[in-house]
PyMOL Python script that loads the backbone (N, CA, C, O; Angstrom):
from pymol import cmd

cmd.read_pdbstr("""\
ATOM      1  N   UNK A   1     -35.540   0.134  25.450  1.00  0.00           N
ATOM      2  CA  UNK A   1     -34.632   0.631  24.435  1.00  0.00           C
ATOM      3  C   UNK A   1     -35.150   1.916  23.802  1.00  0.00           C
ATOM      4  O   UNK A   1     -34.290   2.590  23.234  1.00  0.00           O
ATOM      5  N   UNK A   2     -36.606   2.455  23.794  1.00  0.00           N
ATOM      6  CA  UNK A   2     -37.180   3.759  23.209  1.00  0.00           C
ATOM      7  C   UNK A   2     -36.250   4.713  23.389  1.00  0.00           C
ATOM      8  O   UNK A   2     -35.812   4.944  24.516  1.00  0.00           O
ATOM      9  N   UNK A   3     -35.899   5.282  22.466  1.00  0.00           N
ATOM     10  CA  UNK A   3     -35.102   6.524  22.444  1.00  0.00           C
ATOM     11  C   UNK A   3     -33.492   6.687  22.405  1.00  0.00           C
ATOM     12  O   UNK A   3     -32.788   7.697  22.385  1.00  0.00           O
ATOM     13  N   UNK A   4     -33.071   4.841  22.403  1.00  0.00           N
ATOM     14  CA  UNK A   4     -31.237   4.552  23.059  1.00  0.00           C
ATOM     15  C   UNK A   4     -30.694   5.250  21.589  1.00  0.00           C
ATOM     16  O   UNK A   4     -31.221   4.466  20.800  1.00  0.00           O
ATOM     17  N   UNK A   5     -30.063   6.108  20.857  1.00  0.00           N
ATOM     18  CA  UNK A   5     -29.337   6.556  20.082  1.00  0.00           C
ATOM     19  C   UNK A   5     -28.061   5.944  19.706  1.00  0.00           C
ATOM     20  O   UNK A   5     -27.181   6.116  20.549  1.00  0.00           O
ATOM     21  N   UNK A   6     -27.764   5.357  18.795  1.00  0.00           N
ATOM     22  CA  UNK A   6     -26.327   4.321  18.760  1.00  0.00           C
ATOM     23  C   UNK A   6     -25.589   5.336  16.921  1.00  0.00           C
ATOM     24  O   UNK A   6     -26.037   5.755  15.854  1.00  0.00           O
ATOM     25  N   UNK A   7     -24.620   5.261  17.473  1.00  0.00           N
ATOM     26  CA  UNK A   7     -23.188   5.955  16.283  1.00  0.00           C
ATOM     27  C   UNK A   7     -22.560   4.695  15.521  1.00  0.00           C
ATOM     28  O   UNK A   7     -21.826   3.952  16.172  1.00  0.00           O
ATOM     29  N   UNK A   8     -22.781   4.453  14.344  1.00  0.00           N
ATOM     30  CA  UNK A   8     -22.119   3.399  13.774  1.00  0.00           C
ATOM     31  C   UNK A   8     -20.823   3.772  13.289  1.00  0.00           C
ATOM     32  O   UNK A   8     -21.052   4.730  12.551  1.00  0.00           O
ATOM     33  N   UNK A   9     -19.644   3.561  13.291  1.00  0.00           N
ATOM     34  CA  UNK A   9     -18.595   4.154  13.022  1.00  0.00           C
ATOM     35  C   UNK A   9     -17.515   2.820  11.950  1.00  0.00           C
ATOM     36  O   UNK A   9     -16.805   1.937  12.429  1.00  0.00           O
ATOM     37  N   UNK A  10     -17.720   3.080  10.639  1.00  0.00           N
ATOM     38  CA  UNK A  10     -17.154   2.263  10.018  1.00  0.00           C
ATOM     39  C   UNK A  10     -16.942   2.320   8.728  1.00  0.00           C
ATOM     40  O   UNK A  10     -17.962   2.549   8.078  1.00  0.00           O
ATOM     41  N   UNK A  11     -15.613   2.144   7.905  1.00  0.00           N
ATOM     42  CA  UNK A  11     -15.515   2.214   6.690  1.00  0.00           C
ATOM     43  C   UNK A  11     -16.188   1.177   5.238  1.00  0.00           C
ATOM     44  O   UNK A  11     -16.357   1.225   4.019  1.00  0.00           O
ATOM     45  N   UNK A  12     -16.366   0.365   6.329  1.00  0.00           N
ATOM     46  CA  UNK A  12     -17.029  -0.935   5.499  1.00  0.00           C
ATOM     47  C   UNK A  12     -18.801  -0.720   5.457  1.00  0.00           C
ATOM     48  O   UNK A  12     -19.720  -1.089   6.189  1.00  0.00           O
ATOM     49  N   UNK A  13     -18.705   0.089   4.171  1.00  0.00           N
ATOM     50  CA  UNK A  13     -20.334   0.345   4.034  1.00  0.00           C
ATOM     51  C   UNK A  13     -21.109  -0.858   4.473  1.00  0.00           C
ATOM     52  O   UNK A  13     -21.722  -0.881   5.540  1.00  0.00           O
ATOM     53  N   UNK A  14     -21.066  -1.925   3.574  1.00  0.00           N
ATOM     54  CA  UNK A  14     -21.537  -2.958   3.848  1.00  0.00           C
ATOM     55  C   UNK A  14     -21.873  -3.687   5.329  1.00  0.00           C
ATOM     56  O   UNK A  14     -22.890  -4.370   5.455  1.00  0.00           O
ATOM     57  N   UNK A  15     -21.212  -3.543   6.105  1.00  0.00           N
ATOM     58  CA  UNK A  15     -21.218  -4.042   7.309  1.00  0.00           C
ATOM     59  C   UNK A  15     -21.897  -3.153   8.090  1.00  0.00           C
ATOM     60  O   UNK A  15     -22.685  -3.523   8.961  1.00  0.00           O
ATOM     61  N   UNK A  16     -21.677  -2.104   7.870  1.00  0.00           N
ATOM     62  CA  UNK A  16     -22.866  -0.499   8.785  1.00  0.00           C
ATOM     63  C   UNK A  16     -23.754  -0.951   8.504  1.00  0.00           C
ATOM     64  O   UNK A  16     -24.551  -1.442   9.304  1.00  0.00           O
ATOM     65  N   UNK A  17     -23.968  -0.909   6.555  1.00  0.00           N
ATOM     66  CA  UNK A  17     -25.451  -1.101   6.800  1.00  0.00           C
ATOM     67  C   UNK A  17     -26.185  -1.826   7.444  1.00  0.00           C
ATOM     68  O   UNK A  17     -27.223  -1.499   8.019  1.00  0.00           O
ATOM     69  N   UNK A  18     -25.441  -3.384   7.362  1.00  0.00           N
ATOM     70  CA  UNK A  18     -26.434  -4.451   8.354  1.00  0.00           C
ATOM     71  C   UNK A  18     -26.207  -4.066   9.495  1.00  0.00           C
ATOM     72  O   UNK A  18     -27.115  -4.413  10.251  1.00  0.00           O
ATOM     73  N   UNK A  19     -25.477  -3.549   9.948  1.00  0.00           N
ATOM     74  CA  UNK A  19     -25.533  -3.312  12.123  1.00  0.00           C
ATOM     75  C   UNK A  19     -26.882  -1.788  11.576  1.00  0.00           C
ATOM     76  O   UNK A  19     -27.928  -1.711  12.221  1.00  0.00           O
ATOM     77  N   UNK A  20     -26.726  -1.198  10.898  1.00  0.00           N
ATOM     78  CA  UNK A  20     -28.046   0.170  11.102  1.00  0.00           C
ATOM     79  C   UNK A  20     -29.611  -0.808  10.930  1.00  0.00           C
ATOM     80  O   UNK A  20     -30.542  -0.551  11.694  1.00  0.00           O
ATOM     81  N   UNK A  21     -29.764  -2.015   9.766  1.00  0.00           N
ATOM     82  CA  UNK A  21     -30.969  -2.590   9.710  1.00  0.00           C
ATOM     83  C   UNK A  21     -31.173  -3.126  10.721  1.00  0.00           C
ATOM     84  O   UNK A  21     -32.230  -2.904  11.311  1.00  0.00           O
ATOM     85  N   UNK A  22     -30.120  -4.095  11.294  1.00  0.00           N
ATOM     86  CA  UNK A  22     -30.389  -5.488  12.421  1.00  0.00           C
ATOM     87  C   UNK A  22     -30.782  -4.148  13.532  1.00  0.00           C
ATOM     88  O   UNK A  22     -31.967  -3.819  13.475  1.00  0.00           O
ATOM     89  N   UNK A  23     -30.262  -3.671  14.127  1.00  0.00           N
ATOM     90  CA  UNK A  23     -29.962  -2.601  15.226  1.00  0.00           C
ATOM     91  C   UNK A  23     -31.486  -1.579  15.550  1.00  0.00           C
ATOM     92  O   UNK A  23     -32.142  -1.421  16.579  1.00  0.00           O
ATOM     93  N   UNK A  24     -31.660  -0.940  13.941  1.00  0.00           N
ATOM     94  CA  UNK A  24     -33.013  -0.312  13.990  1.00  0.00           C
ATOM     95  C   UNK A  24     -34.466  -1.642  14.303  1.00  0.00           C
ATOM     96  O   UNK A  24     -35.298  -1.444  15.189  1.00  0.00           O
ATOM     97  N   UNK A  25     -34.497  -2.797  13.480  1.00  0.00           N
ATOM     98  CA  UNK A  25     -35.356  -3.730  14.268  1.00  0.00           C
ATOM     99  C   UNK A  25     -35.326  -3.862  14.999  1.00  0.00           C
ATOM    100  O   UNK A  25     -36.149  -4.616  15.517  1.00  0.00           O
ATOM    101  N   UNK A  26     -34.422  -3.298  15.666  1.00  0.00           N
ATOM    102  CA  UNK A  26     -34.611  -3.812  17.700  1.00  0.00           C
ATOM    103  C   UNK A  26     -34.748  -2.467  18.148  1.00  0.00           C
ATOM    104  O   UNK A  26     -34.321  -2.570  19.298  1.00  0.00           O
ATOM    105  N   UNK A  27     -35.088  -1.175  17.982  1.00  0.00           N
ATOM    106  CA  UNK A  27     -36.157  -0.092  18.090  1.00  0.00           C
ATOM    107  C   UNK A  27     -35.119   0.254  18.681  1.00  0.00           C
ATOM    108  O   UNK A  27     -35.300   0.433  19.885  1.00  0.00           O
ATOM    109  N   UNK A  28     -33.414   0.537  18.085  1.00  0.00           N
ATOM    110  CA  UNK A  28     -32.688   1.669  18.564  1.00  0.00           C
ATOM    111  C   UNK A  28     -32.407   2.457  17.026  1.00  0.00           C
ATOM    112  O   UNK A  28     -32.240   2.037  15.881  1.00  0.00           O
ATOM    113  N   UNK A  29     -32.457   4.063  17.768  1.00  0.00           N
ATOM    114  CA  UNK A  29     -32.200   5.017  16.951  1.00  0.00           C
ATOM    115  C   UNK A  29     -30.804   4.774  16.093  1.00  0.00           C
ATOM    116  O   UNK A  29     -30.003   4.323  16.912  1.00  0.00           O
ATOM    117  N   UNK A  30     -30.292   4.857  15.051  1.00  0.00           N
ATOM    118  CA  UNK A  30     -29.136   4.703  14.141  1.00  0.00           C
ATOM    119  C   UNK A  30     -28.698   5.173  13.194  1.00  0.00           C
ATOM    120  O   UNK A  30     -29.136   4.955  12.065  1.00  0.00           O
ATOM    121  N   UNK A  31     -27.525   6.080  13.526  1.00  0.00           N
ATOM    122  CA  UNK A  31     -26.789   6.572  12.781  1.00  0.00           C
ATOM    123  C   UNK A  31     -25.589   6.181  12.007  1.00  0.00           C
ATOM    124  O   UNK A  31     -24.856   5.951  12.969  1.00  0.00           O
ATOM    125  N   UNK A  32     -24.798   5.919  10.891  1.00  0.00           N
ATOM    126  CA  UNK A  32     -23.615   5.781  10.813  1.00  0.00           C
ATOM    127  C   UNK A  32     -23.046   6.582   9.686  1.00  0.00           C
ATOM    128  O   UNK A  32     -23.687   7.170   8.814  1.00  0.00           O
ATOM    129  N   UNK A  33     -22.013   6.532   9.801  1.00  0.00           N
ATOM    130  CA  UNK A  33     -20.828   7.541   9.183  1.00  0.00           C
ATOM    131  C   UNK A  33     -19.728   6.725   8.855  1.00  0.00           C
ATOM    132  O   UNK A  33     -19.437   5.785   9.594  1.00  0.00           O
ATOM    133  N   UNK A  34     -18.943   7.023   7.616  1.00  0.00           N
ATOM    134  CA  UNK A  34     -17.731   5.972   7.336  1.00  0.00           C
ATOM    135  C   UNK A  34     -16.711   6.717   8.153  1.00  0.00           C
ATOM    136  O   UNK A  34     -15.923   5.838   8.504  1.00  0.00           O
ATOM    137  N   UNK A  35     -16.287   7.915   8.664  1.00  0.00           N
ATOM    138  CA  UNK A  35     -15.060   7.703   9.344  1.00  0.00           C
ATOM    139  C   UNK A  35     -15.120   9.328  10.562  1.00  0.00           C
ATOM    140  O   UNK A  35     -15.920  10.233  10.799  1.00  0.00           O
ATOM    141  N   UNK A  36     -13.506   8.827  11.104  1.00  0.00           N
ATOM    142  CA  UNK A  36     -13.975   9.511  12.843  1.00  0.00           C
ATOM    143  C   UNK A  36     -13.952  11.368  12.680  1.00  0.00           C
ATOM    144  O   UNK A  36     -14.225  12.149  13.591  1.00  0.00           O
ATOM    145  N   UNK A  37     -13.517  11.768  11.157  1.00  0.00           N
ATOM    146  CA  UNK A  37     -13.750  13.198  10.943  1.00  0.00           C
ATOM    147  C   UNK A  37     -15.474  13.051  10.798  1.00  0.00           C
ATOM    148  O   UNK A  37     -16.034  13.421  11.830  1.00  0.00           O
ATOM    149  N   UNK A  38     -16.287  12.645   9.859  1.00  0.00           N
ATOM    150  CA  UNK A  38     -17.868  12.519  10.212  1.00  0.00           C
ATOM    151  C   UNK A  38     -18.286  12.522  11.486  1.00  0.00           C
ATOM    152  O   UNK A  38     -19.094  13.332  11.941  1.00  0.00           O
ATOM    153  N   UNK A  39     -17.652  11.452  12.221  1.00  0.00           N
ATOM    154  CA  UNK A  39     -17.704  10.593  13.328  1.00  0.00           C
ATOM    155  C   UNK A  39     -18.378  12.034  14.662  1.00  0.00           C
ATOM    156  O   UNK A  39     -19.483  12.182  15.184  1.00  0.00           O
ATOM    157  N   UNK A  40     -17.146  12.787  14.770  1.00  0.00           N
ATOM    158  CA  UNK A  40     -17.074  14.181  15.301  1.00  0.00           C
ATOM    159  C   UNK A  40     -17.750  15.022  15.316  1.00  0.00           C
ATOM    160  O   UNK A  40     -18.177  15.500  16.367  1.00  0.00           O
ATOM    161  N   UNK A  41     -18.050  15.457  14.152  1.00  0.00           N
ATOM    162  CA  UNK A  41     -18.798  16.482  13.447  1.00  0.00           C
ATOM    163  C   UNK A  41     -20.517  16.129  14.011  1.00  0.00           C
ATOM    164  O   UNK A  41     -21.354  16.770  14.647  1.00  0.00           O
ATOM    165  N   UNK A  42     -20.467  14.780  13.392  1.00  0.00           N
ATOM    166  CA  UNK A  42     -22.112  14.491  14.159  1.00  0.00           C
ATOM    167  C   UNK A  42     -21.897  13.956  15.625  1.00  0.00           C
ATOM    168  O   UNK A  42     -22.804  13.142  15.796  1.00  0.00           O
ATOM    169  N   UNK A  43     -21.349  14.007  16.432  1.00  0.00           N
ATOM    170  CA  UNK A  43     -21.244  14.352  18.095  1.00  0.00           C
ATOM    171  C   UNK A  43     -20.953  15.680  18.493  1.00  0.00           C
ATOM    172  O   UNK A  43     -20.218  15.827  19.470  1.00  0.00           O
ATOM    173  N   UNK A  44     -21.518  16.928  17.753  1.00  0.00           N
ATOM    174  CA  UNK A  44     -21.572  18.266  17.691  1.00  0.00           C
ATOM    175  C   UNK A  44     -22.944  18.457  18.060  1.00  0.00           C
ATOM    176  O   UNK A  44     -23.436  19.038  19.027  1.00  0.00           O
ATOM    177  N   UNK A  45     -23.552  17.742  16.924  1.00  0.00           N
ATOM    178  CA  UNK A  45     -24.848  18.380  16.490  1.00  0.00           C
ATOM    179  C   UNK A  45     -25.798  17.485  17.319  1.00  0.00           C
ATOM    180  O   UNK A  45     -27.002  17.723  17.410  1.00  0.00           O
ATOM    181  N   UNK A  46     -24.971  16.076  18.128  1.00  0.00           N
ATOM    182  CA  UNK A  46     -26.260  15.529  18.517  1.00  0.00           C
ATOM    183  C   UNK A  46     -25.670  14.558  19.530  1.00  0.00           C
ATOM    184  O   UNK A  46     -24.443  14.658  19.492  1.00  0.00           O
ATOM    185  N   UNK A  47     -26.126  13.540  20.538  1.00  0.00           N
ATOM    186  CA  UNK A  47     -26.180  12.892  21.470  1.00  0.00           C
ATOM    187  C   UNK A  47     -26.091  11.471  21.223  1.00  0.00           C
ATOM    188  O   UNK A  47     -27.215  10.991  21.080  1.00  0.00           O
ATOM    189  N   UNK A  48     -25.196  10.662  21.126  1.00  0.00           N
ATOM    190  CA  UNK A  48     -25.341   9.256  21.150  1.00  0.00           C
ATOM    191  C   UNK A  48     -25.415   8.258  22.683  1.00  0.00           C
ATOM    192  O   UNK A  48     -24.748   8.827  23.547  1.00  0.00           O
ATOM    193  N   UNK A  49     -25.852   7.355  23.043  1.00  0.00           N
ATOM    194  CA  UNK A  49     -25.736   6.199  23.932  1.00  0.00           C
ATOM    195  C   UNK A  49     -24.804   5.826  23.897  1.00  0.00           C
ATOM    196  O   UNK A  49     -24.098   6.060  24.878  1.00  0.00           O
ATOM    197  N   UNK A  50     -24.196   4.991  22.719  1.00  0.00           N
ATOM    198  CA  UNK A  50     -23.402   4.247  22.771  1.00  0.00           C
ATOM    199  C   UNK A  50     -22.854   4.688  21.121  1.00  0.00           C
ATOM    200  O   UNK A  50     -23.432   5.246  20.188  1.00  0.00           O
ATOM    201  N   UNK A  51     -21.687   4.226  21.263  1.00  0.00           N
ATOM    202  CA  UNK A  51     -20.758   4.325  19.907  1.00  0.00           C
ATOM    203  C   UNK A  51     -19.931   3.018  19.583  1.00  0.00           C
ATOM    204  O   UNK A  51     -19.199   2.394  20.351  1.00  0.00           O
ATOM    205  N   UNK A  52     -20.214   2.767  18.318  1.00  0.00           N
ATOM    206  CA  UNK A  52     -19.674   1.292  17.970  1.00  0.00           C
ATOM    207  C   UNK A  52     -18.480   1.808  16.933  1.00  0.00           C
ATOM    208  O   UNK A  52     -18.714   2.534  15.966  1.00  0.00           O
ATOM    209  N   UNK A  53     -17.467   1.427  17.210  1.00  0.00           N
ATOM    210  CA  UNK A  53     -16.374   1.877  16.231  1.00  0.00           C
ATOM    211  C   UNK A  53     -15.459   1.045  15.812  1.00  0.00           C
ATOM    212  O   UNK A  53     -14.590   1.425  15.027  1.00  0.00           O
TER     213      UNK A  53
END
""", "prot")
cmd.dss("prot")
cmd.show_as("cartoon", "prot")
cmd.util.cbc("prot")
cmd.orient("prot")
């Protein structure tokens, strides 16, 4: 998993946050953003694996 980059994509702060804690303990990189204008903007500037939306 070193290095897998994951996009959290969700309006429900609450619920990102636990998928960014649970997600980072298991040694993937984690980002999230509440919605798909953010969403965009940071798939400009950078590279995700996978995107959870």
């Amino acid at each position: 998993m070193g290095g897998t980059k994951l996009l959290i994509v969700d309006d429900e702060k609450d619920l990102a946050n636990l998928l960014v804690k649970r997600l980072s303990r298991k040694g993937y990189e984690v980002l999230s953003v509440g919605t798909a204008e953010d969403a965009l903007a940071l798939l400009k500037q950078h590279f995700f694996d996978i995107a959870i939306l």
